[in-house]
N, C-alpha and C positions, 0 to 999 in steps of 0.2 A: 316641591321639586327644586333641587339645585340647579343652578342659572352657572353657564360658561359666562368666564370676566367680560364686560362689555367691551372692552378691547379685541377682541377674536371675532366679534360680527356688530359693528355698530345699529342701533335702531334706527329705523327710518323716522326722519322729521315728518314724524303725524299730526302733530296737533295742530297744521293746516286744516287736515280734514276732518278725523273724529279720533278720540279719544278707543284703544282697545274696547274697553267696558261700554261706550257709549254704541259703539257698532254691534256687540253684538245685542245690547240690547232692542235698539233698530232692527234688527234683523229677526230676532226670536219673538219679536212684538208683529213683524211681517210677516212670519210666517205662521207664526197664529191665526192668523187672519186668513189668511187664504188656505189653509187645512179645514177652518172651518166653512169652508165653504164647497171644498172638494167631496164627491160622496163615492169618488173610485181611488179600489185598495191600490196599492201597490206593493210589491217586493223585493223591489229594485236596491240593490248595493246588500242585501244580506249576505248575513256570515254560512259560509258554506261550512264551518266546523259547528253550526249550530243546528242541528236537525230540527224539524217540525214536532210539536210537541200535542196538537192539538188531537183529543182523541175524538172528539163529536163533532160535526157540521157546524158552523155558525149559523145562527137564527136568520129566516130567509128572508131577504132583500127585496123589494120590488124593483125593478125596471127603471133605470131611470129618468128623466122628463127631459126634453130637448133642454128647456132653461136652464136647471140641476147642473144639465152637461156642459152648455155654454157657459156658466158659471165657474165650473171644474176645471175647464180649459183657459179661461182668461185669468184667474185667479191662481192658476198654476206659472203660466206663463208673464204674470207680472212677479213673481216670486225668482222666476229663474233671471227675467232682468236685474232685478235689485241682488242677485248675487252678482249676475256678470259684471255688471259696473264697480260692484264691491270690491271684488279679484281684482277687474284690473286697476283701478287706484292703489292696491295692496301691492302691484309688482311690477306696474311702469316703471318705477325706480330701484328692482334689484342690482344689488350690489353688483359687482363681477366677483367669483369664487376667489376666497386666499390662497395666497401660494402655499405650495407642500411645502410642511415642514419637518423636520426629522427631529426634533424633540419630542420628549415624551407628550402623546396624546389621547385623548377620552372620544371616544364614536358614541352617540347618544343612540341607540335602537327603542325604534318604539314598535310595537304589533297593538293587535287589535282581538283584544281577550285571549291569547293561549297560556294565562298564568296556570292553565291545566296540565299543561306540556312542559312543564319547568322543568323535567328530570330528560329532556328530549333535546331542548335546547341551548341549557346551560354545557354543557359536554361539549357544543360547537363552538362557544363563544371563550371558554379556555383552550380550546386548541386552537384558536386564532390568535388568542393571544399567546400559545406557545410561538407560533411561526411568527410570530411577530410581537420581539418583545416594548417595542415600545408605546403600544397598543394597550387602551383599558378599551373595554366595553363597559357600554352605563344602558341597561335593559331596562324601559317603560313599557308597562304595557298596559295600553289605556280602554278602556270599555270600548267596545266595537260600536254603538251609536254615534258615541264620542269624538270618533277618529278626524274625519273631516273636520270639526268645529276646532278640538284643541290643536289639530294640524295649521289651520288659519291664523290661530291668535298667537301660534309661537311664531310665527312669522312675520305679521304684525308688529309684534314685540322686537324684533331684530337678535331672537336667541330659539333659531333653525335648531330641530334634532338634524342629526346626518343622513340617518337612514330611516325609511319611515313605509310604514304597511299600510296601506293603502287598497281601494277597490278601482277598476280604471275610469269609471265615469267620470270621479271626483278628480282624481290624478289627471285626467285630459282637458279639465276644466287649467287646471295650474298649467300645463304643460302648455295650455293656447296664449298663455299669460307670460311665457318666458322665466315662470319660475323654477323651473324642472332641468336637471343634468340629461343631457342626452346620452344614455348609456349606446349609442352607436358611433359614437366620438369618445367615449370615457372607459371603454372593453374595448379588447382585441376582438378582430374576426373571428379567430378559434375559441372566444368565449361564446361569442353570438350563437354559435353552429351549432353548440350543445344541446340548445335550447329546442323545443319543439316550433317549426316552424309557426305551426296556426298559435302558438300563444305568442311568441314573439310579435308575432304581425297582431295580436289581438292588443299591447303593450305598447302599439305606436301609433302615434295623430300621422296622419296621412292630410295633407291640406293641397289642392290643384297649384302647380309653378312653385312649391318650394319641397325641401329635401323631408323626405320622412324622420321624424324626431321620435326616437324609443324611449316613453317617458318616463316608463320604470325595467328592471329585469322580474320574467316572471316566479311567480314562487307555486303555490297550490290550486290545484285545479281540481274541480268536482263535474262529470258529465252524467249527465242524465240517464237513465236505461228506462226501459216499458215493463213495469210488471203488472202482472193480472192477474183476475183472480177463474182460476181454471174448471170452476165447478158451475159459473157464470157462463161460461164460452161454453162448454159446456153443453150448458140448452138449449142456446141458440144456435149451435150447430155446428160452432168454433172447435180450433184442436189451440191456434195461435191467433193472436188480436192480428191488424191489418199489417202488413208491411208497405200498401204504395197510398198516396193521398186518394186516387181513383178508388181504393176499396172503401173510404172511410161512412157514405153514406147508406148502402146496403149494409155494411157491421153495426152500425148505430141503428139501423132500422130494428132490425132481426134483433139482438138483445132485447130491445125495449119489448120488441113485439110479443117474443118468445119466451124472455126470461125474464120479465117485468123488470127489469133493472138498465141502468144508461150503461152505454158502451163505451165513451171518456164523457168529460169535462173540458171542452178546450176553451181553455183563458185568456181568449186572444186579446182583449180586449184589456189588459194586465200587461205594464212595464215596457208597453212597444213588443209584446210577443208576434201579433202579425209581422212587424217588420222582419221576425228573423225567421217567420213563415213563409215570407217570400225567398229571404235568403236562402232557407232550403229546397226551395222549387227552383234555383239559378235562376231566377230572376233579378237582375240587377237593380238596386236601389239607388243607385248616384249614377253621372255621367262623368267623363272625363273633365268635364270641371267642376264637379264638386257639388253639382247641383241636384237637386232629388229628381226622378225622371221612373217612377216604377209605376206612373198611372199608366200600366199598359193591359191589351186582353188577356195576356195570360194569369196578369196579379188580379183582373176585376175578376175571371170564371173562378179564381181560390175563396175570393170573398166571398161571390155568390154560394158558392158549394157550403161555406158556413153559414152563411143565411138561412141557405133550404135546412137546413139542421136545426137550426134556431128554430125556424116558423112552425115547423113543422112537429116539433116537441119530441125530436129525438137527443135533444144535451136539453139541461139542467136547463130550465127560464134564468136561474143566477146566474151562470157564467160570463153575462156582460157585465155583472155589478158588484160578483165576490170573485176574493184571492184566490192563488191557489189551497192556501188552507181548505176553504172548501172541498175540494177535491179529495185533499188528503183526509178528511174526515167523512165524506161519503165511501172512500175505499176500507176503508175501517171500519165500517159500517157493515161490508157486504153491498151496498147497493149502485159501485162504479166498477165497471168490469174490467177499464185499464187506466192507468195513468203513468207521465210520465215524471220523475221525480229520482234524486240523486239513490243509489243503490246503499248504503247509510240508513236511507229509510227503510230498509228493513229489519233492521234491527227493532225499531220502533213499532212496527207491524207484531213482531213476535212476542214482543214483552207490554203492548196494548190491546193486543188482537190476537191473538194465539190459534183460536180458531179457524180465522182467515188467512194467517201466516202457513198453515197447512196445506191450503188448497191454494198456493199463492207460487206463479211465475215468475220468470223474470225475459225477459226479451231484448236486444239494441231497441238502441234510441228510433222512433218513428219516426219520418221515413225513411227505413232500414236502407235505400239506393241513392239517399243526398250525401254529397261530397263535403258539405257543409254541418258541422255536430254542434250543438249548442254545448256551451261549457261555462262554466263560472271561475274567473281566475279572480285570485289576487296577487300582486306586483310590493317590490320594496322600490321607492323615489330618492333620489337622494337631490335636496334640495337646493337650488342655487347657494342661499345663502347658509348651506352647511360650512363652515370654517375650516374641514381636510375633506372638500369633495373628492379628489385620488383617492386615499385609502378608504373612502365612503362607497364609492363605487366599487373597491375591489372586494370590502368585508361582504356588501350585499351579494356579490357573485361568486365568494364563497361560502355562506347563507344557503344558497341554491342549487350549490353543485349538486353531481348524481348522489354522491354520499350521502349529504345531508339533506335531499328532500327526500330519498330510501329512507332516510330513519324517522324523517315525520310521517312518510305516509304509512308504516308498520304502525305508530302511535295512534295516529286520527283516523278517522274515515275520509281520507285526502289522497287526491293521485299527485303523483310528483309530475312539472312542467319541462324537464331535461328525458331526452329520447333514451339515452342507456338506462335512466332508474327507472321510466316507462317497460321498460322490456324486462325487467328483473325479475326470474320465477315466483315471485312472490305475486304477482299479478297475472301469473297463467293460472286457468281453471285446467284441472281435470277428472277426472271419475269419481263419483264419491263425494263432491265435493259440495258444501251445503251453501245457500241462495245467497248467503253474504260474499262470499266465497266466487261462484258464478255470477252474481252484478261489478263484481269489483273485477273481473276478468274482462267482460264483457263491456265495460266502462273505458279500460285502459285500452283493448284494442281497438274500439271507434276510434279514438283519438290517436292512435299511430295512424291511420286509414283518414283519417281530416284531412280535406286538401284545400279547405278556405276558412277565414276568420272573419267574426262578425267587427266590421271597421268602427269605432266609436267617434262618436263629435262632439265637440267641446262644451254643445249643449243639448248633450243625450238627453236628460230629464225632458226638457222642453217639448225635444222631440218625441218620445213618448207619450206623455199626455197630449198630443195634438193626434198621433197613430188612433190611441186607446177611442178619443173623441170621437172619431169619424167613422170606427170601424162598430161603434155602440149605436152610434144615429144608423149605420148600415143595417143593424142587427134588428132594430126594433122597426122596419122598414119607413123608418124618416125617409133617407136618399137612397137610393138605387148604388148598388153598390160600385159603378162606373163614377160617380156624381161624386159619391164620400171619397175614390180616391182622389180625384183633381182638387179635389176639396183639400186635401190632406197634403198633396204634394206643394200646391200652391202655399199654405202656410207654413210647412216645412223649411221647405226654399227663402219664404222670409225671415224664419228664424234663422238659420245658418247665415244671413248677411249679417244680422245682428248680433251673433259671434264670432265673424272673422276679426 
């Protein structure tokens, strides 16, 4: 890869600390270590242009053991310290941004795997370069595993791409680090507006007593919808899976009972999924200072209500110890009567399952009456030490505009993150119209209809794995599910001091 003259972003004086090569070996030797000692999946930062591939169940898991789990969770969470430390010796000394210059310049873009999309993309990046001719674009687009690691080490290195694709976990990890452009100081208000509230708000570190920092602008977004399979419901007595969490354990009963087969798979126990369980029940997860405060009645009777499910052998005995994958391979199967999962996947259903894709619905997102949607975004960053952070931030927010996220999401199985390519005919369902068709309809209105954003912190992961911990000891009846959460919030609350 061709390197900008070291003159345009000096490297940082590292060899105080470690050598590029020798950190990350340090770290991929660290994280070896503690993977091996983890036995819960996660799915956490996947590419939402990469659909689920898996046509059969994964071979099944037992339960995991108290130890196993305390093992999972300290071993996770020495793994998020030894980044956090990492990051910030990497950005206590960012540069200040170079001034604009008006001479001819090169914007490095990087994304994360759409060399698929290259006849999609390139078209945008020469009509930025018409509107501006002193503008190249220089397009990387690096393996989506990739993205985080070779994002770090160019910056390390003290040769910053400009603009860069990103997932927000990782981006709010930089952005607590001061390494990140605050696109709410680097955009006009009338660019902000465009944007769909809950992604924008999902694109920014919110931290108690200081100003909210928008650490990228958004770009693609994928939200979930419920499909089912209707021949399943069926028998047990269904026309439509549940729409309020009150219905969930009479419909799990009755399938299993009636139709020998489970009524979902919920994977709470996966990526911090309870936390944004509670977030759909309006239950609050922080307080006004920033502190976690959700052990309350309301979040313990949602735990309990998946327990009695658990114990009681109405969801899969794996769903505390497999991925979603799981899930999506029992629905392929015939033997999960709903799940929830991007509308993409059905495409996948028909060209694996063809059978099932017959007798196969589609529904909003469960539960059909929370104000809050789960959704997967990803965001372009434009990095402190990019060397034309201006024109860095404007390219990325026209990258994004309505136009050009309409023409990726005609491309990809992707909803655009701007409210007008959100409303676009192309995303209304009507008569006649086949299930690809009505998920992607039904996808894009949840999300005009969002009226909150899941908040990230700067060490999501951490948090996570301490969620996943306490809500699996709840499942196998270790702690009362009042116990697992003060459990849970108590370590939480320690972790967020130790990334302020």
């Amino acid at each position: 890869m061709n390197r900008r003259p070291p003159s345009l972003s000096p490297p940082l004086p590292f060899s105080a600390i470690l050598s590029v090569s020798a950190f990350w070996a340090f770290l991929t030797s660290l994280r070896a270590l503690c993977h091996s000692r983890i036995l819960c999946h996660s799915r956490e930062g996947g590419n939402p242009l990469r659909p689920p591939a898996s046509n059969t169940p994964p071979a099944k898991q037992h339960p995991i053991s108290k130890k196993v789990a305390t093992q999972a969770q300290a071993s996770g969470r020495m793994f998020a310290v030894a980044l956090l430390l990492c990051v910030t010796l990497v950005f206590a000394s960012c540069a200040q941004p170079a001034p604009h210059k008006t001479e001819p310049i090169t914007l490095e873009f990087w994304t994360l795997q759409l060399d698929t999309f290259k006849s999609t993309l390139e078209p945008m990046f020469l009509a930025y370069q018409r509107e501006h001719p002193n503008v190249r674009i220089k397009w990387v687009d690096v393996p989506f595993s990739e993205g985080p690691k070779r994002t770090l080490t160019a910056m390390l290195s003290g040769h910053a791409p400009d603009v860069v694709n990103l997932n927000p976990d990782f981006s709010a990890i930089l952005a607590n680090r001061n390494a990140l452009t605050d696109m709410n100081q680097a955009l006009p208000k009338s660019v902000k507006a465009t944007y769909l509230p809950v992604a924008w708000d999902a694109a920014t570190l919110i931290k108690p007593g200081q100003t909210p920092l928008a650490f990228g602008v958004p770009w693609y977004i994928t939200s979930s919808v419920t499909i089912y399979n209707r021949s399943i419901l069926q028998k047990a007595g269904y026309q439509q899976p549940p729409v309020h969490f009150t219905d969930l354990s009479e419909f799990a009963e009755q399938v299993r009972q009636k139709a020998g087969a489970y009524g979902m798979m919920p994977v709470i126990a996966e990526s911090g999924n309870f936390l944004k369980e509670l977030k759909k029940l309006g239950i609050p997860l922080y307080n006004a200072q920033g502190k976690a405060a959700f052990a309350t009645p309301p979040a313990t009777e949602a735990l309990a209500r998946y327990v009695d499910l658990y114990q009681q052998g109405w969801v899969p005995a794996e769903a505390i110890t497999e991925s979603h994958q799981s899930a999506v391979g029992r629905f392929q199967a015939g033997t999960l009567a709903s799940l929830s999962i991007g509308p993409n996947f059905l495409k996948i259903v028909k060209e694996n399952a063809p059978d099932i894709y017959k007798v196969t619905g589609v529904a909003p997102q469960f539960p059909q009456d929370a104000g809050y949607k789960d959704f997967s975004l990803m965001v372009l960053v434009v990095p402190k030490k990019s060397a034309h952070p201006k024109e860095a931030a404007d390219f990325a927010a026209f990258i994004t505009n309505a136009k050009n996220q309409l023409a990726l999401a005609q491309a990809a199985p992707v909803l655009p993150s701007v409210t007008a390519a959100l409303r676009d005919p192309y995303f209304a369902a009507s008569a006649g119209d086949d299930l690809m068709a009505q998920g992607r309809a039904i996808s894009a209105s949840q999300l005009l209809k969002a009226t909150a954003a899941y908040q990230i912190q700067p060490n999501q992961n951490a948090i996570n794995e301490i969620m996943n911990h306490y809500v699996q000891l709840a499942m196998l009846g270790k702690l009362s599910p009042e116990n697992a959460l003060r459990r849970a919030e108590t370590e939480i609350n320690d972790t967020l001091e130790l990334g302020s």
